[in-house]
Structures are given as C-alpha cells and as structure tokens.
C-alpha distance (Angstrom), angle and dihedral (degrees) to the residues before:
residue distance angle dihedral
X1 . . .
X2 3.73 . .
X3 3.47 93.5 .
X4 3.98 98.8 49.6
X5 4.09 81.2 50.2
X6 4.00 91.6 51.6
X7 3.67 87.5 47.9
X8 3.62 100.0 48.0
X9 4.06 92.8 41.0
X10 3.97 87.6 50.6
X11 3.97 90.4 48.7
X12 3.59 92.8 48.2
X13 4.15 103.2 46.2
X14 3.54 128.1 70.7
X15 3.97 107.0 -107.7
X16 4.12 106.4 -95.6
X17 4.43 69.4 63.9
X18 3.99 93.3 51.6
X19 3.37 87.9 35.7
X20 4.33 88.4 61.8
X21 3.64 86.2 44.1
X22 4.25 94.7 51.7
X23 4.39 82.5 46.8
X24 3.77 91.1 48.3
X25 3.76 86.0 54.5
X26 3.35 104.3 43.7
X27 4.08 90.4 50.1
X28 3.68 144.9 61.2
X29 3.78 91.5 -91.6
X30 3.85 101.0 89.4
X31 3.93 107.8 45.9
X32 3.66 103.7 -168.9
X33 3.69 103.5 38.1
X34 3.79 89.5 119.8
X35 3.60 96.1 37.4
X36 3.81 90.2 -117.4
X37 3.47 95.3 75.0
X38 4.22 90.8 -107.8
X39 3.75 118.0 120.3
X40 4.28 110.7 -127.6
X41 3.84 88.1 -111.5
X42 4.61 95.3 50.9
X43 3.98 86.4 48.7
X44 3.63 101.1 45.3
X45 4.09 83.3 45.5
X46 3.92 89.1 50.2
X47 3.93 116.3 87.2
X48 3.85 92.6 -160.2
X49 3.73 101.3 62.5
X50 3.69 116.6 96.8
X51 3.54 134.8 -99.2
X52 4.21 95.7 -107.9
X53 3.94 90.7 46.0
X54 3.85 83.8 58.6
X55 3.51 100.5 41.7
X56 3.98 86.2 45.2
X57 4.08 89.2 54.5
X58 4.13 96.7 40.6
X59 3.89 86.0 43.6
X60 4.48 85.9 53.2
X61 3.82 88.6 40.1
X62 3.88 89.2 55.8
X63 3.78 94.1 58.5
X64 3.63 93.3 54.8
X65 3.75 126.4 96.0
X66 3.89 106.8 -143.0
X67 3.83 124.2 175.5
X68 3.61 125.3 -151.5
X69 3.06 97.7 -88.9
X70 3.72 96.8 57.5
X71 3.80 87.5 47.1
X72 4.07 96.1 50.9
X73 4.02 87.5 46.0
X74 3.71 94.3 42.0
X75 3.84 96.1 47.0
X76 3.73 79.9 -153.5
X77 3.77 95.2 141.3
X78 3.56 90.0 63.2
X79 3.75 90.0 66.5
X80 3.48 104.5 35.2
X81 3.93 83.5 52.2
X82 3.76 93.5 58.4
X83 4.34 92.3 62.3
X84 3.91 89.9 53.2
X85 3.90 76.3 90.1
X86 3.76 100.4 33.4
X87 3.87 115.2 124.5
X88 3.64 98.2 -114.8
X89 4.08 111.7 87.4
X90 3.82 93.6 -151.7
X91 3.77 95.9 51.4
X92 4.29 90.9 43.0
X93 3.95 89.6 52.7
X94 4.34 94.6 46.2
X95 3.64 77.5 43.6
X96 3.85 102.9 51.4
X97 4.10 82.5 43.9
X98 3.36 95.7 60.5
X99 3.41 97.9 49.5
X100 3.35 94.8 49.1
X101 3.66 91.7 52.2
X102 4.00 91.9 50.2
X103 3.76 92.3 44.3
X104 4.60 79.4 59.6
X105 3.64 84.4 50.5
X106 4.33 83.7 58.3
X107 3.51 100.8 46.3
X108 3.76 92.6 39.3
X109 3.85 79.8 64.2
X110 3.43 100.3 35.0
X111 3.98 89.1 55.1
X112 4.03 93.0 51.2
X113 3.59 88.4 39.7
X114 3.97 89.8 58.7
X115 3.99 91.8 34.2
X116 4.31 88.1 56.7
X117 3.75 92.3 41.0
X118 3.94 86.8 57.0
X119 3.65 84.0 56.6
C-alpha cells in the first residue's frame, strides 16, 4: 500500500515533489518503507544484512527517478558505489546500473548547467 501511494504521489507532482518523496525514502523519516523498518540507504550501509535484502533495496532504488538534488542530499551514491565490488554478481551489476543511471542524472545537469551559463 505504501508503495502504490509513493508511486502515485511521485507520478502526480512536479519533481522538487518526487524529489521530497525519493529524500523521505532514503532517510529516517518513513520507518517501514522496507517493511523491516530500515530505510534503502541504513541497509545497503549495513554489512550484516543479507544478500536478497540488498538486492530487494537496489532493485526498489532502480525504479526511482531521483534528481541531483535528491542524490547530493541523500549521499546515496556513496553507498550504492561501495557494492559495485561486493561479492555477490547480482547485487554488483544492479549496483553498477544504478550508478550509471545517477551519473545521467549529473551530466543531464551538467549539460543544462553549461547550456544556461552560455545564456
């Protein structure tokens, strides 16, 4: 139920709205979003949770649209970054495409960034 509301809130806001919703998720604020009471970014952070919990959370992180902003308050990136060398194959390549798809988020901003500033 919470996640059909999440996904319907974040389809129905402007981003600076998704982009509240993506920070809620990633904090302390919402206790249950994993259904074990950790937020995606405290068990991908914690070396004792198990490989599926993982997978589960970088698997729920990859269907969420963050902006930069998100990402830079987040600090997600940092731990996501960390399992691109983790020992389990599945969670390295959800991993490596996340990061991938946050670095696009950058240089999407990077590129209006320098496209205003010629302006």
């Amino acid at each position: 139920m919470i996640k059909s509301a999440i996904m319907v809130a974040a389809s129905d806001h402007p981003q600076n709205k998704r982009d509240m919703i993506a920070q809620t998720l990633f904090s302390c604020d919402l206790i249950k979003c994993t259904g074990d009471g950790n937020p995606p970014q405290r068990i991908l952070d914690d070396k004792s949770v198990s490989e599926s919990v993982v997978l589960g959370s970088l698997k729920r992180l990859l269907n969420i649209r963050v902006s930069l902003k998100t990402l830079e308050a987040t600090g997600i990136g940092r731990s996501v970054r960390v399992l691109q060398k983790h020992g389990s194959k599945d969670v390295r390549q959800i991993a490596w495409a996340l990061v991938k798809k946050w670095k696009g988020v950058v240089d999407e901003y990077i590129k209006e960034f320098e496209y205003r500033k010629k302006d």
